[in-house]
DRENTIRO-471276 format. One line per field, with one value per residue (C-alpha): residue number from 1; x, y, z. Coordinates in steps of 0.1 Angstrom, whole numbers, plus 5000, padded with zeros to 4 digits. Example, Ala and Ser with C-alpha at 12.3 -4.5 7.8 and 13.67 -1.06 7.14 Angstrom:
<recs>
seq c(1, 2)
east c(5123, 5137)
north c(4955, 4989)
up c(5078, 5071)
</recs>
This chain:
<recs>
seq c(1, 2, 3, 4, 5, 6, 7, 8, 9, 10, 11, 12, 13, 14, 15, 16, 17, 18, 19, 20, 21, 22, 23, 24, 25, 26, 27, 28, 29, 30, 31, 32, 33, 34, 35, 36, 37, 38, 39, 40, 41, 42, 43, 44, 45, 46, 47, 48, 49, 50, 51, 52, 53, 54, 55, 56, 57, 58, 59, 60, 61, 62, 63, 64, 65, 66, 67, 68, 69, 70, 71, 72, 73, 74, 75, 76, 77, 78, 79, 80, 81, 82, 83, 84, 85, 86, 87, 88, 89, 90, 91, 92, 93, 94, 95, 96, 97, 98, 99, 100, 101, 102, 103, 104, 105, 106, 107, 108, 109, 110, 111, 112, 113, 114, 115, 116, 117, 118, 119, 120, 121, 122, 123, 124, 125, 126, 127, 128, 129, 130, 131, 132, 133, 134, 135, 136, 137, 138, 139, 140, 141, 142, 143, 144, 145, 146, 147, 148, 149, 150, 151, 152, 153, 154, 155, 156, 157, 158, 159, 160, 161, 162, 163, 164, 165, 166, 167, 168, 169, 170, 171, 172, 173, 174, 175, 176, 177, 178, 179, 180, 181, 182, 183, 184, 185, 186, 187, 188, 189, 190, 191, 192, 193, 194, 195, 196, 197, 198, 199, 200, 201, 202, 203, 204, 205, 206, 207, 208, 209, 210, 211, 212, 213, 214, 215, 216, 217, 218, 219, 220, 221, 222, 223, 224, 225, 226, 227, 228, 229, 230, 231, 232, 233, 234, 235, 236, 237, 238, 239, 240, 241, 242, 243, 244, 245, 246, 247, 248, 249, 250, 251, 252, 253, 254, 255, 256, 257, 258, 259, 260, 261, 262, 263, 264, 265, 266, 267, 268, 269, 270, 271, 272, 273, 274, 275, 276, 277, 278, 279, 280, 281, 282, 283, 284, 285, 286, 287, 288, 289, 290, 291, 292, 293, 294, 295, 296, 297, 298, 299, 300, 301, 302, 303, 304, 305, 306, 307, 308, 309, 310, 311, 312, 313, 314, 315, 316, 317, 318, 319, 320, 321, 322, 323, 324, 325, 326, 327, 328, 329, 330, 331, 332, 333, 334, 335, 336, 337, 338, 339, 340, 341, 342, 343, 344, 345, 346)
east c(5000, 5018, 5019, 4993, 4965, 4976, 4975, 4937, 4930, 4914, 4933, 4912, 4917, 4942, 4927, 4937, 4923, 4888, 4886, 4893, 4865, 4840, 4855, 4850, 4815, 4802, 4817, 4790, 4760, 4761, 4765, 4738, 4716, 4726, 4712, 4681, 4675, 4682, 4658, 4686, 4670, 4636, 4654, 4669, 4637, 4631, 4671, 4707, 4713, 4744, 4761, 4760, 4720, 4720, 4741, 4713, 4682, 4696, 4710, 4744, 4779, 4784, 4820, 4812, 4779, 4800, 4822, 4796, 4778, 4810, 4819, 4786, 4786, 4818, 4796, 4768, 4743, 4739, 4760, 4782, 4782, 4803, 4803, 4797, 4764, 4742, 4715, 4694, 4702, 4679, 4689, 4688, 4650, 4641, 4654, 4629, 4599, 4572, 4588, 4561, 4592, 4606, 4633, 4637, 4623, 4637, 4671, 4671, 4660, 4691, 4713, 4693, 4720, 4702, 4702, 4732, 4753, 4739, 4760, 4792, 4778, 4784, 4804, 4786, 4758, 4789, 4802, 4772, 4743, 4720, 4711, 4734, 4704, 4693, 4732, 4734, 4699, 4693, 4656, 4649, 4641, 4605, 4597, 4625, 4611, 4569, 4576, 4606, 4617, 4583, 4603, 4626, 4597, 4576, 4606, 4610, 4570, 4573, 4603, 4586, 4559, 4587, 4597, 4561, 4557, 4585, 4566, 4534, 4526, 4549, 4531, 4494, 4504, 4519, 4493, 4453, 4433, 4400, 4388, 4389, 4364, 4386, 4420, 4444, 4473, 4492, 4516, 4506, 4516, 4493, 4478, 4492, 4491, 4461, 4444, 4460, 4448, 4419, 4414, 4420, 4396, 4366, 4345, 4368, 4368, 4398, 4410, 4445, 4463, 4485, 4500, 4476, 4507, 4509, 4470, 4466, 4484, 4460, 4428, 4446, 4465, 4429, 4412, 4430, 4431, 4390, 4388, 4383, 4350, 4361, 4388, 4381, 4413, 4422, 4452, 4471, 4506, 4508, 4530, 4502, 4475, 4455, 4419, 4413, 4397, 4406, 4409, 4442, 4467, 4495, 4526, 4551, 4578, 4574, 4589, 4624, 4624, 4627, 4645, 4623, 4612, 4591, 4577, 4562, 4542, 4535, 4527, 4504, 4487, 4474, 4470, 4446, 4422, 4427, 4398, 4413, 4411, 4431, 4465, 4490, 4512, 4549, 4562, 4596, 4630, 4642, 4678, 4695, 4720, 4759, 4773, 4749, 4743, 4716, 4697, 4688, 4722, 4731, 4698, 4703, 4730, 4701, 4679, 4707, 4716, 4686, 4656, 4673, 4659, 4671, 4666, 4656, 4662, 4636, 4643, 4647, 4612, 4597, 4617, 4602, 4562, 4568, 4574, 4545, 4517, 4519, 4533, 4548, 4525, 4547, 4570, 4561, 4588, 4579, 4591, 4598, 4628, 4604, 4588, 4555, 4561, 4527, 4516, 4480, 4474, 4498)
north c(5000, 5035, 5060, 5085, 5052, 5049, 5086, 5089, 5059, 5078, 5072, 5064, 5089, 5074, 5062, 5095, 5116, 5096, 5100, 5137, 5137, 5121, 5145, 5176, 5165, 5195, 5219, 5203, 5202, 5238, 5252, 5231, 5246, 5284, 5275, 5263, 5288, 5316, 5298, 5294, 5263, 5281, 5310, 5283, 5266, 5290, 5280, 5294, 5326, 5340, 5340, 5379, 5377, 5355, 5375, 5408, 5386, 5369, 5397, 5382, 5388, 5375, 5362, 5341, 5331, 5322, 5303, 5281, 5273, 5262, 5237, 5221, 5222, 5199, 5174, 5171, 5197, 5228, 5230, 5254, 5270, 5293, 5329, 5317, 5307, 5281, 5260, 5230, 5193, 5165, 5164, 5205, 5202, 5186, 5218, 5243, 5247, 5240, 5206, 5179, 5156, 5191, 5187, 5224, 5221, 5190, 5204, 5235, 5218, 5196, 5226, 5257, 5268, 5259, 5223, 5220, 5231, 5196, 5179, 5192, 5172, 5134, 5129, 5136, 5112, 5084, 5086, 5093, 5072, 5101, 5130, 5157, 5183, 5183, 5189, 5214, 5234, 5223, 5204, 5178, 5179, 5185, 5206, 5231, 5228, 5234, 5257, 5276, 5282, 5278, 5294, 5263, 5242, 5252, 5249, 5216, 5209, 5220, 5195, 5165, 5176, 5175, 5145, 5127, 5136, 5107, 5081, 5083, 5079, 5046, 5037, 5042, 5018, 4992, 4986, 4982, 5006, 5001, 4978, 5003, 5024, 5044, 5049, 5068, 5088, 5089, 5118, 5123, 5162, 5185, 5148, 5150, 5110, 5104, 5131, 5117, 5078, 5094, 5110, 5077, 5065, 5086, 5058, 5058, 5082, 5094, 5108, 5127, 5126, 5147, 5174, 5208, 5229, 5209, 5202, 5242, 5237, 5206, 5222, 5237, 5205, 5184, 5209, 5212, 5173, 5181, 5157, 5180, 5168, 5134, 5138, 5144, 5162, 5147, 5162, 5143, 5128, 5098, 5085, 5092, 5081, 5074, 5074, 5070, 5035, 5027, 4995, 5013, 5031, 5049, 5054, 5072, 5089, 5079, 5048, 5056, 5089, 5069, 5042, 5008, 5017, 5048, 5033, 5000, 5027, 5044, 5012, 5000, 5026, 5018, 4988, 4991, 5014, 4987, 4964, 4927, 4926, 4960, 4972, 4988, 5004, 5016, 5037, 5039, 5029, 4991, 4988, 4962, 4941, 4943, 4972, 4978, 5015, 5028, 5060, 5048, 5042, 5074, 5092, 5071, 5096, 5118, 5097, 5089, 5135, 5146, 5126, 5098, 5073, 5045, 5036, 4995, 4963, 4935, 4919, 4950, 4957, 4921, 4923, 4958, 4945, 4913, 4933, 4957, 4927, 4925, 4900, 4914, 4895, 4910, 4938, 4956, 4975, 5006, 5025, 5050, 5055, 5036, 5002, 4993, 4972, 4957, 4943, 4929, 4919, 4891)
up c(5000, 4990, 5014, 5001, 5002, 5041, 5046, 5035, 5060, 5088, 5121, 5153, 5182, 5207, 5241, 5257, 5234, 5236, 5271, 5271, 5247, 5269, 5298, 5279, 5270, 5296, 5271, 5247, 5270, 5276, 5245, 5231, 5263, 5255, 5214, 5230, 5256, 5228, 5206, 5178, 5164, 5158, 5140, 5117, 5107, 5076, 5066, 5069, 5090, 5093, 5128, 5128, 5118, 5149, 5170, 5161, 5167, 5198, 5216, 5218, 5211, 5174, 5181, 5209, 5197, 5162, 5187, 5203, 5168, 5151, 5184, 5178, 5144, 5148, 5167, 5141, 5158, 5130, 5101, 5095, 5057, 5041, 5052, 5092, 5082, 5105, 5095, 5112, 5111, 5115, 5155, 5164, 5142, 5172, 5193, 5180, 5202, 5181, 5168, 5173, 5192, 5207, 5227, 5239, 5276, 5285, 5276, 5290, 5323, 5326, 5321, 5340, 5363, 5395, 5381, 5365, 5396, 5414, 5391, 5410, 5442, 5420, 5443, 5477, 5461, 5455, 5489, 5512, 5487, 5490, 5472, 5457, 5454, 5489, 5500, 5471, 5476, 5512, 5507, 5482, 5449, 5449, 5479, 5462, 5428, 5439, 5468, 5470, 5432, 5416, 5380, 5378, 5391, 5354, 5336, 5351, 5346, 5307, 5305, 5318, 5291, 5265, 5277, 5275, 5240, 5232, 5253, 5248, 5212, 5213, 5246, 5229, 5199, 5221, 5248, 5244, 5273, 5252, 5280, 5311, 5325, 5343, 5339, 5371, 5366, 5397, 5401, 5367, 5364, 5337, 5325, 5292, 5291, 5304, 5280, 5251, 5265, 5266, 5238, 5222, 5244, 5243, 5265, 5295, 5324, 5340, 5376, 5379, 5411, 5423, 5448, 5441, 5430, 5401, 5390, 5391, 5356, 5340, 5330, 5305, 5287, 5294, 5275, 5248, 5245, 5250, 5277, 5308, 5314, 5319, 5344, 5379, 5396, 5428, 5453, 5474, 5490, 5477, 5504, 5528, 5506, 5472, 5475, 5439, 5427, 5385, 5366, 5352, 5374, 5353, 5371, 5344, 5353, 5394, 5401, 5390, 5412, 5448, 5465, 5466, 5507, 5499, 5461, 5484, 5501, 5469, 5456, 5486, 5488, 5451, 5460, 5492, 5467, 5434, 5423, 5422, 5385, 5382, 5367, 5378, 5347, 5353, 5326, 5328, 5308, 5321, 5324, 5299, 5316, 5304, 5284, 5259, 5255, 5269, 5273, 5308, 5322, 5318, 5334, 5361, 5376, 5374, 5395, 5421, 5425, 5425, 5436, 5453, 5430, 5409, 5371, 5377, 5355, 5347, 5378, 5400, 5389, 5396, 5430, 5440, 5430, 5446, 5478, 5475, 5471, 5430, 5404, 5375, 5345, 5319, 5304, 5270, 5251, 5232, 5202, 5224, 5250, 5283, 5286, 5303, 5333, 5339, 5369, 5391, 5428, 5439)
</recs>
């Protein structure tokens, strides 16, 4: 092989160099928060915009806003043109707010400053097992969040909207709720699953449960799903209790947050109100065993520095019902990032 044939062979990165990659991946995360907190994206969706046309629309200095398109530019999110020009790719389409698969909120949430410094307490978590954010903020996640910096807490609320729209169109196709009469969303936030279950079930009823800081913001999704006369709102702790009977009881989103002591109460509580032919649906990612990438290995950190939860395997998840008075009867993979851990009365 001559030596111009070798020299077009690309070379892979040495170890070092890949690891300093994966290191300097916070470099990435918050330039790709300060595109979608200035709305770059959205200003791209008509096509190419010069980095000073940016700069003027966005308020920002045009050198260092130049600076932070071209760095993700070199990581496949815009592309860079001649003349300092920007436009959209198929992954920062998904950035712009009105994107049907939008991921806007969800990643401004994981980088708002008051978030993002709990990532500097990994360590406390590691060491200690408990949460970063209550050492950080000095309460937990939630109380903070709904009480004492309601601004995060909508950001965080529009996030975990965000987040919904890639789970539940892949949980609709894979499992059949035309059999209930009423379906419950426990913890269910604005009900933007249980309107869209719903909504594709116009014979069912529906009850959302939840603490009343969040409801105050679910007329407004319910109605524009048009289902607001079929839900009935109900507030509550559901550690202390869930007075809400269903044939259905949606848990998305819940079960990962907490360590298995507090979800057995959680899940008892469901379980004292639940008919004996009732279901209980966690929506949540499942873990695959070994080193297989996954989405949920990595939000896992999340769970363990903030809430103090856990993301759960297949058996983690029959080992956690099994405790709480239910049998696992089977586990139902989606198109979509979570799985449907379905379970009954043991």
């Amino acid at each position: 092989m001559s030596n111009e044939s070798t020299a077009a062979v690309p070379q892979a990165l040495p170890p070092s160099a890949q690891l300093l990659q994966l290191a300097a991946g916070v470099f990435i995360s918050q330039a790709i928060y300060v595109a979608a907190k200035l709305g770059v994206a959205d200003l791209l969706a008509n096509g190419p915009k010069t980095a000073k046309q940016l700069a003027e629309e966005t308020g920002t200095d045009e050198r260092s806003l130049y600076r932070v398109l071209r760095s993700l530019s070199s990581v496949g999110a815009f592309v860079e043109k001649n003349g300092k020009a920007f436009s959209n790719t198929e992954l920062t389409d998904t950035l712009r707010g009105d994107h049907p698969h939008s991921t806007r909120d969800l990643t401004i949430w994981l980088n708002e400053p008051d978030h993002w410094n709990v990532y500097a307490g990994l360590m406390h978590s590691v060491k200690t097992g408990r949460p970063a954010w209550d050492h950080i903020h000095g309460e937990p996640v939630f109380p903070y969040l709904f009480k004492t910096n309601t601004e995060l807490g909508d950001i965080f609320n529009r996030a975990m909207t965000s987040y919904s729209h890639q789970s539940i169109g892949p949980v609709l196709e894979a499992y059949d709720f035309s059999g209930a009469t009423t379906i419950a969303d426990i913890a269910g936030g604005y009900g933007h699953l249980l309107a869209a279950v719903l909504e594709a079930n116009p014979s069912a009823k529906g009850v959302l449960f939840d603490m009343q800081e969040v409801l105050n913001g679910a007329p407004q999704m319910l109605e524009s799903y048009g289902v607001a006369d079929r839900v009935e709102l109900v507030t509550g702790d559901f550690t202390a209790e869930i007075p809400v009977k269903a044939d259905i009881y949606l848990l998305k989103h819940i079960i990962h947050d907490w360590y298995d002591e507090k979800n057995e109460v959680i899940l008892r509580n469901i379980r004292d109100q639940m008919p004996d032919d009732g279901k209980v649906l966690i929506i949540d990612a499942v873990v695959p065993e070994g080193n297989e990438p996954h989405f949920s290995k990595i939000i896992d950190l999340e769970m363990l520095m903030s809430p103090g939860g856990v993301e759960r395997t297949a058996k983690e998840f029959e080992e956690l019902l099994s405790k709480s008075g239910f049998k696992l009867t089977r586990i139902i993979p989606t198109k979509g990032p979570m799985a449907i851990v379905e379970a009954v009365k043991a």
